[in-house]
N, C-alpha and C positions, 0 to 999 in steps of 0.2 A: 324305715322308709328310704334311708340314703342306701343302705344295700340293695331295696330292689330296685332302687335309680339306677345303681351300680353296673347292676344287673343287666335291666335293660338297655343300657349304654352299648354294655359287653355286647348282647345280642346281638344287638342296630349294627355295631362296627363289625363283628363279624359277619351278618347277613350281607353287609355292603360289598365287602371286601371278596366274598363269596360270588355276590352278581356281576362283579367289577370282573372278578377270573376268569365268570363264565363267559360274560358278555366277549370278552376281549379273545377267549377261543371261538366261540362262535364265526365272531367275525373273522378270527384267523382261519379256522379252517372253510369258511365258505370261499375266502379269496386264497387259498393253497391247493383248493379241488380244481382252480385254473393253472395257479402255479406257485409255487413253492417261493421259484427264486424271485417273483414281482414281492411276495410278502418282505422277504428278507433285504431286498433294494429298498422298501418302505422304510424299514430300521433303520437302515443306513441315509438313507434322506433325510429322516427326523434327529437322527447325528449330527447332520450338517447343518440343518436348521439350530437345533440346539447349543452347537459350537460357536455359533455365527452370532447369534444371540448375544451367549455367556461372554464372548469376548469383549465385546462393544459397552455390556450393560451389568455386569457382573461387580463390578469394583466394592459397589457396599455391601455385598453380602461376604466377597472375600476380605475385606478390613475387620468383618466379626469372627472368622475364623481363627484363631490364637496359634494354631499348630502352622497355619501358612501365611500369618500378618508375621513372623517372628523377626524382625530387623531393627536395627538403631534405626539406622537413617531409610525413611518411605523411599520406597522404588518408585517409578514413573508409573502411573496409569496401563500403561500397555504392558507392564509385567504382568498387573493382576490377569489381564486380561487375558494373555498367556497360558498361566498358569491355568484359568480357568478352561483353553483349547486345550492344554496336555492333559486335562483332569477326564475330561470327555471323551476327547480321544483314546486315554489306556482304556478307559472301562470298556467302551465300543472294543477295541483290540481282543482285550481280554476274553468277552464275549463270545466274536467268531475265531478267536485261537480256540477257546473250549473246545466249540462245535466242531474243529478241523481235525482236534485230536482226539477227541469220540468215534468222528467216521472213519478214521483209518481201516483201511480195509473192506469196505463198504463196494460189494462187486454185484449181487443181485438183491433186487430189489422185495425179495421174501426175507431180507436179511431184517430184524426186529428194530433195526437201528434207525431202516431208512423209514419205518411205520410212523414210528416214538420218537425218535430223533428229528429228522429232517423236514419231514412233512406233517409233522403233525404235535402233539403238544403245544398251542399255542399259546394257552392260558398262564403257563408257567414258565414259557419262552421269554414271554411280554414280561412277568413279573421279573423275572433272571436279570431282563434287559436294563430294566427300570435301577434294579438294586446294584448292579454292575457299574449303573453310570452316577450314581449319589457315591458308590462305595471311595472311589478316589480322594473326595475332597476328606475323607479322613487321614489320607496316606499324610507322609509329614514332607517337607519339601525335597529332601534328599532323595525319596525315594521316585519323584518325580522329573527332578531332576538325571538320575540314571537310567530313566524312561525315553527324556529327550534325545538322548544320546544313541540308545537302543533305535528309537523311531527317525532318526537319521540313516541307520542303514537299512533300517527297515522300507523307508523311503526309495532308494537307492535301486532295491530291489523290485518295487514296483515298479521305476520308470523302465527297468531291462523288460521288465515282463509285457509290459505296452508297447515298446519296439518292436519284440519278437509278435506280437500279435497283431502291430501294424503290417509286418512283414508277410503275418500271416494270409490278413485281409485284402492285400496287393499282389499277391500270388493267388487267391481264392477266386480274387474278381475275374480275373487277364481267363483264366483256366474256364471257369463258367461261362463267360459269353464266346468263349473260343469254341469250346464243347456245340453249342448252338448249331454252328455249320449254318449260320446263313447270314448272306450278304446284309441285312439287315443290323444285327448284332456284331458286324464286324465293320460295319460304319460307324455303331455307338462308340466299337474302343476308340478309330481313330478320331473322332472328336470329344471323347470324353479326355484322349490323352494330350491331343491338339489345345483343350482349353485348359486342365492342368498345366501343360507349362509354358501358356502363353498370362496364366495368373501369377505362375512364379516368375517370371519375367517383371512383369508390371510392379509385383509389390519387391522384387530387388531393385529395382531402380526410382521404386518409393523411400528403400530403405538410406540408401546413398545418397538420397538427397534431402531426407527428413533428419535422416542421425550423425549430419557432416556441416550443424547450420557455416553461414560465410563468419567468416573471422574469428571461428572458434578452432582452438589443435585438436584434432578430432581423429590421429590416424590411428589411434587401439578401435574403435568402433567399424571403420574403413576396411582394417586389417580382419578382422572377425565376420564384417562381411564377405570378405574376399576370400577365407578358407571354405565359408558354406558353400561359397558359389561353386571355386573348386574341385571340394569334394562331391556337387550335385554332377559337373559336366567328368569327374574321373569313372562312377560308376554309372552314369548314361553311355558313356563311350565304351565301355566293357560289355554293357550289356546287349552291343548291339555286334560284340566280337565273336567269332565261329566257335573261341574255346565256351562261352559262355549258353551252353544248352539250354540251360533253364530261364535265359537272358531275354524279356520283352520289354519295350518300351510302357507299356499302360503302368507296369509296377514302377517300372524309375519313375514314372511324371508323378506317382503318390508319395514315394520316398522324397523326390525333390520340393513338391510342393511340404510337404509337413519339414523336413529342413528348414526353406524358407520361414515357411511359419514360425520354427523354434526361433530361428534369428532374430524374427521382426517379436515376438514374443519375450525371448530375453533384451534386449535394447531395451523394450519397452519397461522392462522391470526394474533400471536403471534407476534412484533413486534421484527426486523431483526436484533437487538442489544439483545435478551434476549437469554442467551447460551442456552436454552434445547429446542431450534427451528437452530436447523440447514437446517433447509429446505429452511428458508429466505437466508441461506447464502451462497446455492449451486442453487438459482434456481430463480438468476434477471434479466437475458437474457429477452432480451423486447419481441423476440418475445412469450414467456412462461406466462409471465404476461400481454402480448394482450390477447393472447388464455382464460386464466383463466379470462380475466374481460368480454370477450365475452360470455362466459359459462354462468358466474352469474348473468348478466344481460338478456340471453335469459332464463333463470328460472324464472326471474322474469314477463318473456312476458307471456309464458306460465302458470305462477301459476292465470294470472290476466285475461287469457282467459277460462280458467277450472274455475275457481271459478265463472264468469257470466254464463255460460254457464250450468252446471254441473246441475244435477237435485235434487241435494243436497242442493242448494242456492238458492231453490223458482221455479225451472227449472216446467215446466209441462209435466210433462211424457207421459202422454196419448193423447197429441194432439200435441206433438213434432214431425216435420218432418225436417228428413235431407236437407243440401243443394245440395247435389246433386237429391235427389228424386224429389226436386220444380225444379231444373233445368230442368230435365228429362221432368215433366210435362210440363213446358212451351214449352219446343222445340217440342213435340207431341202435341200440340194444345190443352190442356187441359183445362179446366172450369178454374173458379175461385180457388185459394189455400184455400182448408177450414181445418180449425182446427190446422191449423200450422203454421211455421213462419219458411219461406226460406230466410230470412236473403236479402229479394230483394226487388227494388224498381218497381215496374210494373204500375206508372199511368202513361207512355206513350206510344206511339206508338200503340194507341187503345186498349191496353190490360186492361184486366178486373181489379182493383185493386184485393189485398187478403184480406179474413174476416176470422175470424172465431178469437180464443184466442190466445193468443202469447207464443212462448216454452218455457219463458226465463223471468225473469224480468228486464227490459230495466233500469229500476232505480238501481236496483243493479248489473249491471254490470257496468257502470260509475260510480259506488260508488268504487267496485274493482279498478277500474285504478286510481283512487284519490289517493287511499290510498294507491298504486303500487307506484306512482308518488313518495308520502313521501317515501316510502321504498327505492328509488333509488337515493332518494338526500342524505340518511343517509348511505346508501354502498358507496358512492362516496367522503365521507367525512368524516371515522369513526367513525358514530353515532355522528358526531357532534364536534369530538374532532380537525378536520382536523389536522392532523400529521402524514402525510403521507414525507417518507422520497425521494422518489421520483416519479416524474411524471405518472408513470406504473403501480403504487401500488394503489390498490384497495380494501377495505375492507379489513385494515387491522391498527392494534391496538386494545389495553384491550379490549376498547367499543364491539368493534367486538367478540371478543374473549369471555365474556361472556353472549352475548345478544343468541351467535351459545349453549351453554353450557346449556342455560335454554330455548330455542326452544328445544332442544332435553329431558331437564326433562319432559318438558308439553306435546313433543310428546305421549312420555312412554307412561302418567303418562292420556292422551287422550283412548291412545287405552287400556289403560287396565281396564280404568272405562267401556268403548265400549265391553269389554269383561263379566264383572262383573254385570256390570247394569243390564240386561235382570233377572240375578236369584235373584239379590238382591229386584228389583221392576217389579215380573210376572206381576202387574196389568197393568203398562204402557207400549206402544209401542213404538218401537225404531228403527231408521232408518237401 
């Protein structure tokens, strides 16, 4: 009698575990026939979510771990917690490193990879995903720790790749409403560029008077102010100079404003004990520091879907079609998809598969979320320092403070070669 209990156990668990695969393709492929990369932003949400989580609430389950409690003396709270972001984050990594190095080479879209690979296989995506992020907490801490390490530059390399795509997106815009040719859309720049930098104005002279309180020595914050400002009025002056061809104002007021931003951004990550940051000291209300850790983290969804995406990062321009135009086609009964990539999966329900070359390269767009992944284990944990004074606080500490200080030199220091380059070197071409 206990064997056919046995038995039936066995069955039960594998029947489950069988409805669980399917269920979860199911659903994966009906939301991949819209689009592929919304599924795979999902993943990465529930990353975030789950990092966010384990960090805060983690502590007793990793004090039962033996291979990662191994210490004389207990570490603080906020290591486990830690530990518990670096654990989440490599597997997330791990993950879409797989996927990035499967698709190499991945150019048209009858290629079996992009079928079985990218768009499709959910059921065993999901399970990969699952197993990837438990597998860590077996690793032993050493190995973890040369993960932090690794995910510092890996870090590093994300914030270039969000500059260049900022730089991207501010050369996109200026060129698209210019194309327009009408008086209409050439009113939008100049007030779109009118109130960008009449905002960087306003919050520079929030900053100098928020992060300088009276009676305090406050000239390193003053002084950090004073290079962004700068360096925002060096490449707004150039770019309104004859050598600078490529040179409009609507892009400097984007560059200038997110400068600004980085500044008023790192200040603000200045740690809640250092007197010339009063802003930690009037503004720890949780609900203020949800908001703000929800903000920084959906920049980071966003910087990791434009950078795959983007026709800046290997994109193909001339055989890109949108997802909704492949939708459009499919619901009017249209041929096979050629020359583009709807981000869908179509080998069922008798429909034709698509052919033709892919908009996007499928390898490096899970190389983006790799290296998204490190960047959010290191916001979650300042840069590695974890010293976080409590639960709410996110990115925040020196680390933080000047990792934000030299994202914004290299912005400048980006767009104003982007300005310069073309007279310096007429021979070569530039994006």
């Amino acid at each position: 009698m206990f064997a056919c209990g046995g038995m039936l156990a066995a069955c039960a668990g594998s029947t489950a575990a069988t409805c669980c695969c399917q269920g979860l393709s199911a659903a994966g492929g009906a939301i991949s026939r819209i689009s592929a990369r919304a599924m795979y932003t999902v993943m990465f949400l529930l990353s975030i979510v789950l990092a966010y989580v384990m960090r805060d609430h983690a502590l007793p389950l990793m004090k039962k771990i033996p291979w990662i409690a191994t210490f004389h003396l207990e570490p603080s709270p906020s290591w486990f917690g830690a530990q518990a972001v670096y654990r989440i984050s490599m597997g997330n990594w791990m993950f879409f490193s797989v996927l990035s190095l499967m698709l190499i080479g991945v150019k048209n879209r009858s290629d079996k990879r992009d079928t079985h690979l990218h768009h499709g296989s959910w059921g065993l995506k999901f399970l990969a995903w699952i197993v990837l992020n438990i597998l860590p907490f077996f690793f032993p801490n050493d190995v973890i720790e040369g993960y932090t390490w690794m995910a510092r530059l890996g870090s590093g390399v994300f914030l270039v790749i969000q500059m260049v795509i900022l730089l991207d997106f501010a050369f996109f815009w200026n060129e698209s409403w210019v194309a327009k040719e009408h008086m209409g859309w050439i009113v939008g720049l100049l007030v779109s560029t009118l109130m960008l930098y009449a905002c960087s104005i306003a919050l520079t002279v929030y900053l100098y008077k928020w992060f300088n309180p009276a009676g305090e020595d406050c000239s390193r914050n003053l002084w950090l102010i004073s290079v962004a400002v700068v360096l925002c009025v060096i490449f707004t002056a150039i770019c309104m100079c004859p050598m600078a061809k490529e040179g409009s104002l609507l892009p400097s007021a984007v560059i200038t404003s997110y400068c600004i931003y980085l500044c008023y951004s790192a200040l603000s990550s200045e740690p809640s004990d250092y007197h010339c940051n009063p802003h930690a000291q009037h503004h720890q209300a949780k609900p203020t520091m949800i908001a703000s850790t929800v903000l920084t983290l959906l920049s980071v969804v966003y910087s990791a879907l434009r950078a795959g995406t983007s026709d800046f990062f290997g994109g193909m321009k001339d055989s890109e079609q949108s997802d909704f135009e492949a939708l459009q086609g499919a619901e009017t009964g249209g041929g096979p998809m050629q020359g583009g990539d709807a981000d869908s999966d179509d080998e069922d329900n008798g429909k034709a598969k698509p052919t033709g070359p892919v908009s996007y390269s499928y390898s490096f767009f899970h190389f983006i979320f790799a290296v998204a992944c490190m960047y959010l284990a290191m916001l979650m944990t300042g840069w590695g320092t974890h010293s976080r004074n409590n639960e709410e606080q996110v990115d925040v500490g020196w680390a933080s403070v000047w990792v934000k200080f030299a994202s914004l030199w290299v912005t400048a220091g980006l767009y104003t070669w982007s300005l310069v380059a073309p007279a310096l070197m007429p021979d070569r071409e530039f994006l």
